[in-house]
Backbone as CSV, one residue per row, in Angstrom:
resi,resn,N_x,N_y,N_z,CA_x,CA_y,CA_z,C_x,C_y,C_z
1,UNK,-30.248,228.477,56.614,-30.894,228.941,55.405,-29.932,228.724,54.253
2,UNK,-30.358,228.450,53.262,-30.027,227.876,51.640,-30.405,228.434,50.480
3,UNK,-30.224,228.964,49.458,-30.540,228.925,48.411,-30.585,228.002,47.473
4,UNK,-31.534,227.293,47.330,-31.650,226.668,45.815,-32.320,227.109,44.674
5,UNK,-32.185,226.267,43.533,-32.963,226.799,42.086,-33.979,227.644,41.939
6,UNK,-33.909,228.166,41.108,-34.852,229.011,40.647,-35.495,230.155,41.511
7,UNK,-34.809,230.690,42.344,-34.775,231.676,43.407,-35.749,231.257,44.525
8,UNK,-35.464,230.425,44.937,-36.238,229.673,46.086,-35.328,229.563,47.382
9,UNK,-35.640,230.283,48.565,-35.003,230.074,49.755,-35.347,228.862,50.306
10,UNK,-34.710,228.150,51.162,-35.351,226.922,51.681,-34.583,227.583,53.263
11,UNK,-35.322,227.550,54.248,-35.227,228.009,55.408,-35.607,226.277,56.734
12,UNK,-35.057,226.202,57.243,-35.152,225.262,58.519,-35.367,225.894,59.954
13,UNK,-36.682,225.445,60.455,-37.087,226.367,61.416,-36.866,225.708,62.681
14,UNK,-36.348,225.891,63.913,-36.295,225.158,65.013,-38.074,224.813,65.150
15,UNK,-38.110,223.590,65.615,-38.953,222.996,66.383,-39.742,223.457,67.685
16,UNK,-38.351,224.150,68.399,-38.366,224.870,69.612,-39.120,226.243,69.600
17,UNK,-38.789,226.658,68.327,-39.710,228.285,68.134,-40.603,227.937,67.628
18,UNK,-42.066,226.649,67.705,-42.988,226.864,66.656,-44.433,228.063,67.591
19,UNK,-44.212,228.232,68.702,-45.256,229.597,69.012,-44.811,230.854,67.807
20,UNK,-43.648,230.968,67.782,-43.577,232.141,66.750,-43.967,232.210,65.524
21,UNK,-44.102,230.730,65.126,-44.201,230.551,63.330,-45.327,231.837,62.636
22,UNK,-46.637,231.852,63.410,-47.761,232.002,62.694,-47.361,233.884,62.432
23,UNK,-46.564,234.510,63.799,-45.921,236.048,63.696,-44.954,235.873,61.988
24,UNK,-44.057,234.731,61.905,-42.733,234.880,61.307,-43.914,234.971,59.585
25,UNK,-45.003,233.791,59.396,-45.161,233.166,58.124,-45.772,235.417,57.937
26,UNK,-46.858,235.593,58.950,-47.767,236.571,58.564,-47.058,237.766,57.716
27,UNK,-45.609,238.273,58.917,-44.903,239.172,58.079,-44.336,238.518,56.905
28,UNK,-44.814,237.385,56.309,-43.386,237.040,55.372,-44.742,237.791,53.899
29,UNK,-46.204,236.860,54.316,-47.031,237.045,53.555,-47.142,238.675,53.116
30,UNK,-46.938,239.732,53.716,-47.211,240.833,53.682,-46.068,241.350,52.284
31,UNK,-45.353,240.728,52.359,-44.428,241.290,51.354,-44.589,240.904,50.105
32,UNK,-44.530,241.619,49.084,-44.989,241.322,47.534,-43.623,240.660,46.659
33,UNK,-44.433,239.758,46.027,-43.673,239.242,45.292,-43.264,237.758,45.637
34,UNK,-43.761,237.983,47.037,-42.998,236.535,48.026,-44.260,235.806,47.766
35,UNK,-43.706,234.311,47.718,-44.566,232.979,47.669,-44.104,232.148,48.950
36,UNK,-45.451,231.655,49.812,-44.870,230.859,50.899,-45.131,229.487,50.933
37,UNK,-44.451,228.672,50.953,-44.629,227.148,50.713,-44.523,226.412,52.165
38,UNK,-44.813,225.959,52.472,-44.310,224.932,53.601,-44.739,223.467,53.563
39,UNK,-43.281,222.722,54.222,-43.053,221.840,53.923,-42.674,220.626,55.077
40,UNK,-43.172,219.730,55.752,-42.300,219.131,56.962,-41.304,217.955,56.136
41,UNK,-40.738,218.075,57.315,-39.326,217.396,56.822,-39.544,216.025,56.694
42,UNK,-38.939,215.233,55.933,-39.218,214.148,55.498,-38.783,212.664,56.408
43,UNK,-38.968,211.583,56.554,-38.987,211.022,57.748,-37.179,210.757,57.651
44,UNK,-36.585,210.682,56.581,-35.022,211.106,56.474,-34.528,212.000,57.124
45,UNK,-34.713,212.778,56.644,-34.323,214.471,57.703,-34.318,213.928,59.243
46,UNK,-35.871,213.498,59.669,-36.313,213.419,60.744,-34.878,212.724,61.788
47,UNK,-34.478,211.327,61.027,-33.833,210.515,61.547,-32.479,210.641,61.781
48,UNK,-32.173,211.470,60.756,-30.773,212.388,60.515,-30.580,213.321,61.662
49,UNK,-31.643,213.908,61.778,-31.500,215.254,62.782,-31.317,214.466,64.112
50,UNK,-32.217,213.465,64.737,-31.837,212.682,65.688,-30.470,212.007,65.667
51,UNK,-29.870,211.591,65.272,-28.538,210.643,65.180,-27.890,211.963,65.366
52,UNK,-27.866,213.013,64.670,-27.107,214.051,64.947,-27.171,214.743,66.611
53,UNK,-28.050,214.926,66.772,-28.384,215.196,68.351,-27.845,214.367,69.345
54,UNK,-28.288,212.849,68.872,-27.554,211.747,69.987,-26.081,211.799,69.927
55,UNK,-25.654,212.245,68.887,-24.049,212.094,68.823,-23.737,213.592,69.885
56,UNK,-24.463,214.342,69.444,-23.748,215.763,70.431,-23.703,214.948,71.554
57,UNK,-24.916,214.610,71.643,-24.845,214.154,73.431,-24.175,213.436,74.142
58,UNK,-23.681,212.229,72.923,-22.420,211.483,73.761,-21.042,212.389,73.825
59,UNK,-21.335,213.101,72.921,-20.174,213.970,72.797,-19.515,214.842,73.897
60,UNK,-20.872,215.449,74.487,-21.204,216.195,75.768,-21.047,215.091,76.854
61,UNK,-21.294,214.339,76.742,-21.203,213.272,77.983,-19.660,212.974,77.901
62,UNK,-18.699,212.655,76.997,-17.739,211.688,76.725,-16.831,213.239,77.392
63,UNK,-16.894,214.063,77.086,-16.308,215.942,77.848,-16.683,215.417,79.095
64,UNK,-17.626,215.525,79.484,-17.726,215.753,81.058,-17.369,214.739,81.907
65,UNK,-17.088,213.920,81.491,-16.330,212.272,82.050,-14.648,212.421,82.148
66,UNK,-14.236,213.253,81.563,-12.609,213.324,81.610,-12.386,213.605,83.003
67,UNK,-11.482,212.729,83.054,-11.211,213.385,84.413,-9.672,213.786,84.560
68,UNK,-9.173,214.740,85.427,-8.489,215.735,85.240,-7.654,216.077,86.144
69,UNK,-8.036,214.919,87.221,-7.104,215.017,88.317,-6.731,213.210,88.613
70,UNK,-5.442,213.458,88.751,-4.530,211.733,88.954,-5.742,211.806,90.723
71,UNK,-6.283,209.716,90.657,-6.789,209.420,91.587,-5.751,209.314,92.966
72,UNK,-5.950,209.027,93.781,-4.955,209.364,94.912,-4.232,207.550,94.844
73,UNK,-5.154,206.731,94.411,-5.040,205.302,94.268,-3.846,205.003,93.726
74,UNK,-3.846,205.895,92.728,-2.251,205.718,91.512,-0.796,206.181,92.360
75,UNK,-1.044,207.105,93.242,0.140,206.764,93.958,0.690,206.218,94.769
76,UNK,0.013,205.342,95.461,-0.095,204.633,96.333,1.117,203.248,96.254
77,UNK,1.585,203.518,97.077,2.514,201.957,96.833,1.883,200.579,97.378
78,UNK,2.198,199.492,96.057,1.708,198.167,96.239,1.813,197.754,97.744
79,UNK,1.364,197.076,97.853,1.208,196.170,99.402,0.914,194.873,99.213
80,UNK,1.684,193.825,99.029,1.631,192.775,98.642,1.447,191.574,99.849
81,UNK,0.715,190.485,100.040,0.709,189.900,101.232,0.542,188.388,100.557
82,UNK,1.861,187.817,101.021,2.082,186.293,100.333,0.609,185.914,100.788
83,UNK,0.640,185.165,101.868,-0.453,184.194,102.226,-1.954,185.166,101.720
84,UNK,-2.206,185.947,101.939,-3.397,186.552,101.503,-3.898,186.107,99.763
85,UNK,-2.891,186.269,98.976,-2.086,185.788,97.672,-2.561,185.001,97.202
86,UNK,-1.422,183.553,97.994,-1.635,181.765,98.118,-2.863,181.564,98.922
87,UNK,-4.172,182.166,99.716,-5.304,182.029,99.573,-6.204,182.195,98.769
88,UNK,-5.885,183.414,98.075,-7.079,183.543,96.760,-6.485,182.738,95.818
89,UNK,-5.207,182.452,95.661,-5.120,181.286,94.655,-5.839,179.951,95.165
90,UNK,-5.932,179.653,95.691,-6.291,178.226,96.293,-8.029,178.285,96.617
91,UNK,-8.630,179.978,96.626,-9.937,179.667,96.134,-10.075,179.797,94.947
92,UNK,-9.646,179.963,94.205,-10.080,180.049,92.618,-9.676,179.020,92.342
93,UNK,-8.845,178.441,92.347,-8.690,176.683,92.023,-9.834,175.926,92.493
94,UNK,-9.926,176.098,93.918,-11.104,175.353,94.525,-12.588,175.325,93.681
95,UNK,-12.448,177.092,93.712,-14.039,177.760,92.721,-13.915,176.714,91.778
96,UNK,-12.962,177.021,90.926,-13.073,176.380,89.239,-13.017,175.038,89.631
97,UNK,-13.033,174.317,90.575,-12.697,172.711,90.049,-14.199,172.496,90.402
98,UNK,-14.773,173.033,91.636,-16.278,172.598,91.304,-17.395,173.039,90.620
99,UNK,-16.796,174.093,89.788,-17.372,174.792,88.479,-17.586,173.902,87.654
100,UNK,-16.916,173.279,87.420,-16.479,172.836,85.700,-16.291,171.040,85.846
101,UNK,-16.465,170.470,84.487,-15.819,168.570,84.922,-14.465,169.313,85.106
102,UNK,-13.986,170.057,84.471,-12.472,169.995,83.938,-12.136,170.121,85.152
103,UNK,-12.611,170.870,86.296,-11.814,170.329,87.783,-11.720,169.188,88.192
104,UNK,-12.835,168.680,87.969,-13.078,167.423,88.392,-12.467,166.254,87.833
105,UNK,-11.745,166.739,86.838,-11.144,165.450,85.829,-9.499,166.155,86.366
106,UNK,-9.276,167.353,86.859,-7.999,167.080,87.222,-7.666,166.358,89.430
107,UNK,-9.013,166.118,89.543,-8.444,165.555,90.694,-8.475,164.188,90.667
108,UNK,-9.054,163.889,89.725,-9.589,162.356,89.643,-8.535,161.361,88.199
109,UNK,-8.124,162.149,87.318,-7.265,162.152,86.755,-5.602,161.603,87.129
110,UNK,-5.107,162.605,87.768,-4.118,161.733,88.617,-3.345,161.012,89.466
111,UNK,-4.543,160.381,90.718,-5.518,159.818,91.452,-6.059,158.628,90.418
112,UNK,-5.954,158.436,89.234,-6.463,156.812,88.550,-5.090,157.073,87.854
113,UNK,-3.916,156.806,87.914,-2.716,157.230,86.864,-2.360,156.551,88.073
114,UNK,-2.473,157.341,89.461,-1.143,156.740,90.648,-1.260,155.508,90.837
115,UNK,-3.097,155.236,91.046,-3.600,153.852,91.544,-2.959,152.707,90.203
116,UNK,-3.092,153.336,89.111,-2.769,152.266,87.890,-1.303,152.214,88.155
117,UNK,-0.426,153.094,88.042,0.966,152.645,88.303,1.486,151.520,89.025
118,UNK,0.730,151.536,90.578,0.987,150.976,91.089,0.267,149.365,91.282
119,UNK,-0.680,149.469,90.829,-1.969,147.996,90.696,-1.012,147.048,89.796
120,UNK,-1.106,147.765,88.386,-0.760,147.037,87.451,0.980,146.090,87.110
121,UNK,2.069,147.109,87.920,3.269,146.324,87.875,3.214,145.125,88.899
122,UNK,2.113,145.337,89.852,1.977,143.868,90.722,1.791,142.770,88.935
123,UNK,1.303,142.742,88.642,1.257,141.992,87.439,2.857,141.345,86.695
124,UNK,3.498,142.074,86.848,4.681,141.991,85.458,5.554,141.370,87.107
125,UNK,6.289,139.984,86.629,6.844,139.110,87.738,8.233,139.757,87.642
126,UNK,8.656,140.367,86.471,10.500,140.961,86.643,10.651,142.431,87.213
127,UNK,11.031,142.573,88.297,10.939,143.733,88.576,11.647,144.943,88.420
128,UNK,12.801,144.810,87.176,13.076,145.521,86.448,11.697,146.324,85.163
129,UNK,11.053,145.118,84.411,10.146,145.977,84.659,8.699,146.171,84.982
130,UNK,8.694,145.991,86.241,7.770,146.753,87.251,8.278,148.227,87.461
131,UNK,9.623,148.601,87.761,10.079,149.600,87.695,9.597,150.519,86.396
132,UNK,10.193,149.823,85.372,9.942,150.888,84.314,8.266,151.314,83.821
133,UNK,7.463,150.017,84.552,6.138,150.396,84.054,5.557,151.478,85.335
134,UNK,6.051,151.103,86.222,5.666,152.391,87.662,5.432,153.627,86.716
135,UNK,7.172,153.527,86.499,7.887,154.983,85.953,6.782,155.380,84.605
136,UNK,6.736,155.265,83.900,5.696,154.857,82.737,4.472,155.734,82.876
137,UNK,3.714,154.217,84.073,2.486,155.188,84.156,2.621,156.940,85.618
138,UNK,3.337,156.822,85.900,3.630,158.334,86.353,3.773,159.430,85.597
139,UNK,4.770,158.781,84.560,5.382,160.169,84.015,4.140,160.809,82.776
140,UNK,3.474,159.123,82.410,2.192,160.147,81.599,1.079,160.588,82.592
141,UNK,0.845,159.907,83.120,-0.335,160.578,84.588,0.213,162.062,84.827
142,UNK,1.384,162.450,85.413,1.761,163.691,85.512,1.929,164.216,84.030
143,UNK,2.228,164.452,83.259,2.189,164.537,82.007,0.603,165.660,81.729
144,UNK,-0.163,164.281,81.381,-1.087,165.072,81.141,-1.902,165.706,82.328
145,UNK,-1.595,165.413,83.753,-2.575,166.296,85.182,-1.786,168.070,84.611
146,UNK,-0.357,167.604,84.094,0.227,169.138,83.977,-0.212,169.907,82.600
147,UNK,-0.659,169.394,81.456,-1.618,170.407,80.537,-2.873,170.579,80.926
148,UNK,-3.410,169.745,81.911,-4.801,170.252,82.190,-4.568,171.728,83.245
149,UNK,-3.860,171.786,84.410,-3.255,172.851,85.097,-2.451,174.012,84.095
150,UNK,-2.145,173.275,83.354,-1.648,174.761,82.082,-2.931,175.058,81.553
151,UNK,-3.586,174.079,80.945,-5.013,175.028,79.705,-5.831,175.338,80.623
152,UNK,-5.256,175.582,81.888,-7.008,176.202,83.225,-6.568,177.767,82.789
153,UNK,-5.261,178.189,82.545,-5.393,179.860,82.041,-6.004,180.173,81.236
154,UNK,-5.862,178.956,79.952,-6.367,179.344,78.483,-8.300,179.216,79.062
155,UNK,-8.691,177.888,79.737,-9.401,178.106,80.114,-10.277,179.692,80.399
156,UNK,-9.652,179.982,81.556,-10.078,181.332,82.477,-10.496,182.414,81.326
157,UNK,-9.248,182.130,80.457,-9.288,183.463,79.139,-10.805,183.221,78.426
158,UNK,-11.005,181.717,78.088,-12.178,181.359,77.506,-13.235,181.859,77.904
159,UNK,-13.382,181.513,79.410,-15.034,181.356,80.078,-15.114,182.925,80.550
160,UNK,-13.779,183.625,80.462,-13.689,185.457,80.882,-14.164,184.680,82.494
161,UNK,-13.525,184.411,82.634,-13.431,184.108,84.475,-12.490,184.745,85.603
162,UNK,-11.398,185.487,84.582,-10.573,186.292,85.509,-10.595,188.027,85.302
């Protein structure tokens, strides 16, 4: 309840008590001097009063979710198992390479780098350099097979795969 201008109460009635209204308005009428107006609330109010309600409720929900006792999980000491480890690594590599080209371009990738290294210095008759072109096409074949195996994290981060 409020007072505003000109000696006017403005009163807000629960929703919940409207069986009582017609008892509350009758005694109000009985009294002299009193004027009774009524008014429903405007579709503002309406929307206000809801948002306000939904917030208690997460409010009430977001309380009863605390939790208050350490899980038994947290004390628990790690247990680490290599090969168990170096298997799930070696399926998630596996997963992602037949996920994506980008697996597929790192098996095939340096696998046409080895074959070229070696095809193409049959060509060059000095075998000084045949040597250096071997060396050549290896070191960029590995080169770039090793940023594609680096950007598979940035990857993972991308596609939210881990």
């Amino acid at each position: 309840m409020h007072q505003t201008a000109n000696d006017v109460v403005k009163l807000c009635l629960p929703f919940s008590e409207q069986p009582k209204f017609a008892e509350l308005f009758r005694e109000i009428e009985k009294e002299d001097g009193l004027q009774l107006n009524l008014e429903m609330n405007s579709l503002e109010d309406a929307f206000l009063n809801i948002t306000i309600e939904e917030e208690k409720r997460h409010q009430a929900e977001a309380q009863a979710l605390q939790i208050n006792a350490v899980p038994e999980s947290i004390n628990k000491k790690a247990n680490y198992n290599y090969w168990a480890q170096l298997k799930a690594c070696f399926s998630k590599r596996y997963l992602m390479t037949i996920r994506s080209p980008q697996g597929y371009f790192s098996i095939i990738q340096p696998l046409a780098f080895i074959l070229t290294s070696v095809i193409i210095p049959k060509g060059i008759p000095d075998k000084s350099s045949q040597l250096v072109s071997f060396s050549a096409f290896l070191c960029v074949g590995f080169t770039a097979n090793t940023s594609i195996y680096c950007g598979g994290s940035v990857y993972d981060r991308e596609k939210k795969t881990k």
